[in-house]
C-alpha positions as CSV (number, residue, x, y, z in Angstrom):
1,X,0.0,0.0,0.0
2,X,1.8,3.4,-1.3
3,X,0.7,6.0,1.4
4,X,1.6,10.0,1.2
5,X,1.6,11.3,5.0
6,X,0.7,14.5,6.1
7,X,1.4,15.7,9.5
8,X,3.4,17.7,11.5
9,X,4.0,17.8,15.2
10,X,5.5,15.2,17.6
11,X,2.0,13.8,17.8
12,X,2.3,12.3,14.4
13,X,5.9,10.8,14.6
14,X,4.7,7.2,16.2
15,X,2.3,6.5,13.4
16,X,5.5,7.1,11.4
17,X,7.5,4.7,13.0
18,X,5.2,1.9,13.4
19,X,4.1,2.2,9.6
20,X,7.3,2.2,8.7
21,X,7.9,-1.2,11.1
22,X,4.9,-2.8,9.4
23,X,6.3,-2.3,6.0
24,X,3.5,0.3,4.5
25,X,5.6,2.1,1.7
26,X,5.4,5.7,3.2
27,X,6.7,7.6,-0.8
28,X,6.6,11.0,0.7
29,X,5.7,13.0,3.9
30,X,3.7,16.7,3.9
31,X,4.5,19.1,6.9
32,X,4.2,22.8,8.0
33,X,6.8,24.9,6.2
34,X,9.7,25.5,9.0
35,X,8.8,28.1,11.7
36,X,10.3,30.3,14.1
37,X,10.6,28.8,17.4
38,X,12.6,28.7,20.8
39,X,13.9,31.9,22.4
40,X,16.1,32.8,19.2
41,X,13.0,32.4,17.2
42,X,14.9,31.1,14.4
43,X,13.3,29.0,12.0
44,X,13.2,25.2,12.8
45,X,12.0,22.1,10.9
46,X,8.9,20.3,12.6
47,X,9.3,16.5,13.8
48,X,7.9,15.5,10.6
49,X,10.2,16.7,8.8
50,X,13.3,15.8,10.9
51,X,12.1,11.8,10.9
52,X,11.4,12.2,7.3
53,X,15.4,13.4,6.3
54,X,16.2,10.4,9.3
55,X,14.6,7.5,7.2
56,X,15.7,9.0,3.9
57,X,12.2,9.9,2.8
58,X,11.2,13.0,0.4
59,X,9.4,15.7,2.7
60,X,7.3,18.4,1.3
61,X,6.5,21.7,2.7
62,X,3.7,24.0,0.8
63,X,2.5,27.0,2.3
64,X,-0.8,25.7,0.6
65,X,-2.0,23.0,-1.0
66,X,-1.9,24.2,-4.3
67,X,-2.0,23.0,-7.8
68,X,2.2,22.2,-8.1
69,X,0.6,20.0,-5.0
70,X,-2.0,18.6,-7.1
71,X,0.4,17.5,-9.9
72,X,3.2,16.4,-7.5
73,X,0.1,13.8,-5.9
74,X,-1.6,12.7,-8.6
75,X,2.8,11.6,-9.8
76,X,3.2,10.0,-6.8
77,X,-0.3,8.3,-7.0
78,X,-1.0,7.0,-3.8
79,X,-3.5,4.0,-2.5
80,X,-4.1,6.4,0.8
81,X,-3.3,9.4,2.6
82,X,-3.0,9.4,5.7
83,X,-3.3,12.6,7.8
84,X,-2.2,13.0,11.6
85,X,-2.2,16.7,13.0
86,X,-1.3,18.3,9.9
87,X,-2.3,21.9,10.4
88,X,-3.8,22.5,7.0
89,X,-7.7,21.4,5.5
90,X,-7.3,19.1,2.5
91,X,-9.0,19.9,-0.3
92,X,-11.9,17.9,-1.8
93,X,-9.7,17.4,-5.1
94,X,-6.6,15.3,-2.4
95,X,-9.1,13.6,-0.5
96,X,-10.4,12.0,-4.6
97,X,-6.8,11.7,-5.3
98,X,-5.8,8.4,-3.3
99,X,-7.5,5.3,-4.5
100,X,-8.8,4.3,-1.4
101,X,-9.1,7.9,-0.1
102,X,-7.6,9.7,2.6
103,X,-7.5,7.8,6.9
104,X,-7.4,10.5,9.7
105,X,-6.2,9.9,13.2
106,X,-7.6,11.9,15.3
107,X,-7.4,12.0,19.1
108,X,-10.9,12.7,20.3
109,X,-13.8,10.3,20.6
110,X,-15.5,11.9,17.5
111,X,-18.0,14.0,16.8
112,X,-16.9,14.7,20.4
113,X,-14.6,17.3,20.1
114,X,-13.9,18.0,16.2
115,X,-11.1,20.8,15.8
116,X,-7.6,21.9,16.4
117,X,-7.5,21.2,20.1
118,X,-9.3,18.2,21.5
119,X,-7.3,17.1,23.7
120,X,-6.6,20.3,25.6
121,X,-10.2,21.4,25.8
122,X,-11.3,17.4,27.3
123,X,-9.0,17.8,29.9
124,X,-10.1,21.8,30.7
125,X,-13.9,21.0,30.3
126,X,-13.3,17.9,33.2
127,X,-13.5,14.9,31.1
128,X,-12.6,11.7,32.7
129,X,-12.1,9.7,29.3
130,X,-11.1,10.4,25.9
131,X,-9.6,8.4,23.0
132,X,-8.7,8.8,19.4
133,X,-10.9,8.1,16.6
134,X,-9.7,7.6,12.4
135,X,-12.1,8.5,10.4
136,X,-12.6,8.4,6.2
137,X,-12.5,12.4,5.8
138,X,-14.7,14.1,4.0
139,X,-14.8,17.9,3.1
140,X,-16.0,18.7,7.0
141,X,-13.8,19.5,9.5
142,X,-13.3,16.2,11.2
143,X,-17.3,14.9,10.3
144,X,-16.1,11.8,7.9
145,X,-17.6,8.3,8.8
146,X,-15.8,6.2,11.5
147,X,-13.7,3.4,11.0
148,X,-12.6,2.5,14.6
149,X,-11.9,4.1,18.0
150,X,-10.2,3.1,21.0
151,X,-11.0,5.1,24.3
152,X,-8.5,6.1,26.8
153,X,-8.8,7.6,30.3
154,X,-8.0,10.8,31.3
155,X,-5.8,11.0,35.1
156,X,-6.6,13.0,37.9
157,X,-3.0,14.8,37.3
158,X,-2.4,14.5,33.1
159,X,-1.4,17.2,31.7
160,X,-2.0,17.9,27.9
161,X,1.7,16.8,26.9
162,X,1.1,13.6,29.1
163,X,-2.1,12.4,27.4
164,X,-0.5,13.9,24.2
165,X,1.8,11.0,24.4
166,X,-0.3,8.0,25.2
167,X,-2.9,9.5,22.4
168,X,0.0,9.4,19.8
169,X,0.7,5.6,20.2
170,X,-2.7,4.7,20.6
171,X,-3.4,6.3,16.9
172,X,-0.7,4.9,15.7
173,X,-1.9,1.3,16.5
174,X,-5.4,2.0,15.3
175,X,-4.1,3.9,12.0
176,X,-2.2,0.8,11.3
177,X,-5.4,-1.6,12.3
178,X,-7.7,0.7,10.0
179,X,-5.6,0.5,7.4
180,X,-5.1,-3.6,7.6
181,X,-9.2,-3.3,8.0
182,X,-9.0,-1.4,4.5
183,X,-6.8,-3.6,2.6
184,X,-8.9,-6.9,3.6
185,X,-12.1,-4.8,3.2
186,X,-13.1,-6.0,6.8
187,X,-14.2,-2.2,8.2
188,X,-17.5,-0.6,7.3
189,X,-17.5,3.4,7.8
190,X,-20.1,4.2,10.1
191,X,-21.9,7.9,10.0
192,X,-21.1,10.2,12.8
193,X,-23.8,11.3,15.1
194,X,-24.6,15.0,14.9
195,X,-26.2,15.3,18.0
196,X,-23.2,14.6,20.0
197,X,-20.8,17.0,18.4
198,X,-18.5,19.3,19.9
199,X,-15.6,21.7,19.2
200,X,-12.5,22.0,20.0
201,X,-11.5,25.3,18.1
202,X,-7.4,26.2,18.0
203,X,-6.0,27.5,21.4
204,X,-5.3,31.3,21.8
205,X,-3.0,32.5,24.2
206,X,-5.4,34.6,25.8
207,X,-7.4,30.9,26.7
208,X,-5.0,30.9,29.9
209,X,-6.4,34.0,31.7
210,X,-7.1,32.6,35.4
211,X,-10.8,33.9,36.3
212,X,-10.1,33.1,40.3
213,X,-13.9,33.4,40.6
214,X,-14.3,29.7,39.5
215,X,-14.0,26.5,41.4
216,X,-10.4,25.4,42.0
217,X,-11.1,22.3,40.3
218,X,-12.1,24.4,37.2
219,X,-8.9,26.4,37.5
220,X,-6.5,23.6,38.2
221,X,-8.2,21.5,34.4
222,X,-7.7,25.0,32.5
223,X,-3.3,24.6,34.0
224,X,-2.8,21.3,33.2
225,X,-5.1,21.2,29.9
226,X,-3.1,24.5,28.7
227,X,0.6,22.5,29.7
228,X,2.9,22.9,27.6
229,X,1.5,25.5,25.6
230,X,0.0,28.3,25.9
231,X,-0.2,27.7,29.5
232,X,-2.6,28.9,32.4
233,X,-1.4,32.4,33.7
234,X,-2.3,35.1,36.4
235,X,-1.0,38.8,37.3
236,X,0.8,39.4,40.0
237,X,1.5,42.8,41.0
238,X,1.1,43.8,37.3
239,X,3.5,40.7,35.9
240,X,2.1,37.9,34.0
241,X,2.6,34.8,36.2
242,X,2.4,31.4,34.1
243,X,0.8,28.5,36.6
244,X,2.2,24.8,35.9
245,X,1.0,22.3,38.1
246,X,-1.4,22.6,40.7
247,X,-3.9,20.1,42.8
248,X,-7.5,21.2,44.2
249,X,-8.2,21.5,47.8
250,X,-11.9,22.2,47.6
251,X,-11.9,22.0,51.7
252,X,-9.3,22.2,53.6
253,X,-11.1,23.4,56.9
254,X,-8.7,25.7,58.7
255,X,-8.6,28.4,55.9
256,X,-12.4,28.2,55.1
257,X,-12.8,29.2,58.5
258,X,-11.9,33.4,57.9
259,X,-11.7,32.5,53.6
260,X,-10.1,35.3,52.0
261,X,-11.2,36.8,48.7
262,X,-11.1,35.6,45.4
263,X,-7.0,35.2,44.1
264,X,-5.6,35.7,47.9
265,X,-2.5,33.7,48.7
266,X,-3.8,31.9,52.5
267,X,-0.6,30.2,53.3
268,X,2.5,28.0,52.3
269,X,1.8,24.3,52.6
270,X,4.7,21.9,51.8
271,X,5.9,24.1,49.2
272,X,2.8,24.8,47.4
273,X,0.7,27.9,47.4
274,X,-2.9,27.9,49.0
275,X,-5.1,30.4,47.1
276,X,-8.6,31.1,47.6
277,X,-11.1,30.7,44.4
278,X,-14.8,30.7,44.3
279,X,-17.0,28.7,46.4
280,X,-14.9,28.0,49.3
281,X,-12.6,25.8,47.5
282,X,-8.8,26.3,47.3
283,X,-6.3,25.5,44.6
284,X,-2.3,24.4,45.7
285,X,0.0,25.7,43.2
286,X,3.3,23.7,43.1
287,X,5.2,25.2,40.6
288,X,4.7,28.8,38.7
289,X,6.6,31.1,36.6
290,X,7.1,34.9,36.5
291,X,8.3,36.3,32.7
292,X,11.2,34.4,31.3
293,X,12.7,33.2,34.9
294,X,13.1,29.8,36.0
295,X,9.9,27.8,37.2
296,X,9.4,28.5,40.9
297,X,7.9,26.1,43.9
298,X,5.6,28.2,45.7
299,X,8.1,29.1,48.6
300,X,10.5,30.4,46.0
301,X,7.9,32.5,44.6
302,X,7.3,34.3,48.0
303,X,10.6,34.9,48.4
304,X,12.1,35.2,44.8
305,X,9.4,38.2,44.7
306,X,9.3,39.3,48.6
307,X,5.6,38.0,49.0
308,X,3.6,37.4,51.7
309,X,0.4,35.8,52.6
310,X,-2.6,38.0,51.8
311,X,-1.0,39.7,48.6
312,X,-3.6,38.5,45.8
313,X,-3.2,37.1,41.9
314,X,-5.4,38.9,40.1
């Protein structure tokens, strides 16, 4: 089976490997032009591209897929695309292209979070178990009919990058299983359900505003859904303060006895910050960062910034 991949983060570098270990005849790869990143902002080459010059395998980069993209296809005349985090929509003409069309992975229990984001917005919206779907895309936006789906749980304490990293080798194994299922013609697509569709639209860096008028709980799914990137964040004392890893106390007894307001720093437990949020219920922050300083514990904070108990995040 001749495949053309698209993708371009880390996500989509264990489908890569394990198609490559089952012998699938990957011709070419398709990633995001290079991009500034780091400090330095210099331009860098996404994973994609850097496992693609590994394993000796052509990798190009469009700024859109064009027609020089359509001719360059329709030469290398692939039985499938497959498409893992790619950044770009395929056109309808790429998804006719293929013979046997185009396989997404895609790390949601569709139509359950369709979009750029899912698995940041199911940990920040509190769910308790996600999975990854591949679907036979269409010209929607992640609305093709199913071709199988595994479900995963979602931990009290993942972050985005840790779920991130099971997700990415549980789509590779189902990638690899739909595509077997394809070859013997053993799958039948099913239809997605409209009615339980949602979105997960692309993050924004203003996403991580803290509102300390919600539940810790709340607060502490927005941090670890928003780790690595773009990251939860707060003001203190007009500086933005990025919030890594925290852990709700929604009672804790001996500071809901005088509760403060709404951002106030209570006390210093075991390293951690105790601040108040809404509805008596307290989130411990364990590690933070001010600007472009080193990540602090919470008694580093106080003292890196001469804090004290009382002083509030706004």
């Amino acid at each position: 089976m001749r495949i053309l991949f698209f993708g371009t983060p880390s996500f989509s570098v264990p489908t890569l490997d394990l198609l490559l270990g089952q012998n699938y005849r990957v011709e070419a790869v398709f990633t995001q032009p290079d991009r500034p990143r780091g400090r330095g902002q210099k331009p860098a080459a996404s994973p994609v591209k850097v496992w693609a010059e590994g394993h000796g395998i052509p990798a190009h980069q469009p700024e859109t897929l064009d027609d020089r993209t359509r001719e360059l296809v329709q030469q290398l005349d692939p039985d499938v695309a497959v498409v893992v985090a790619y950044g770009l929509i395929l056109p309808g003409w790429l998804l006719k292209l293929p013979h046997r069309g185009a396989v997404n992975v895609h790390a949601s229990l569709l139509p359950k979070y369709r979009g750029a984001a899912p698995i940041p917005w199911a940990i920040i919206r509190g769910e308790e178990v996600t999975g990854v779907t591949t679907i036979l895309m269409d010209e929607g936006v992640d609305t093709g009919p199913i071709l199988l789906q595994e479900s995963e749980p979602i931990r009290a304490l993942d972050t985005a990058a840790d779920l991130e990293a099971r997700l990415s080798i549980l789509g590779a194994e189902l990638l690899v299983k739909a595509l077997d299922g394809i070859e013997r013609g053993t799958i039948t697509p099913k239809p997605q359900d409209p009615r339980g569709a949602s979105r997960a639209p692309r993050l924004k860096k203003g996403d991580g505003r803290i509102s300390w008028d919600r539940p810790a709980r709340e607060i502490h799914n927005l941090a670890r859904g928003l780790n690595p990137w773009p990251g939860a964040f707060a003001l203190f004392r007009g500086e933005t303060v990025k919030v890594w890893y925290t852990t709700p106390a929604e009672v804790v007894p001996k500071y809901s006895q005088k509760p403060g307001t709404s951002g106030e720093i209570l006390a210093l437990e075991a390293e951690a910050l105790v601040v108040q949020c809404e509805g008596g219920s307290f989130l411990k922050i364990q590690e933070l960062q001010v600007a472009d300083r080193k990540r602090w514990s919470g008694r580093e904070f106080l003292n890196g910034l001469r804090a004290k108990l009382g002083d509030k995040f706004q």
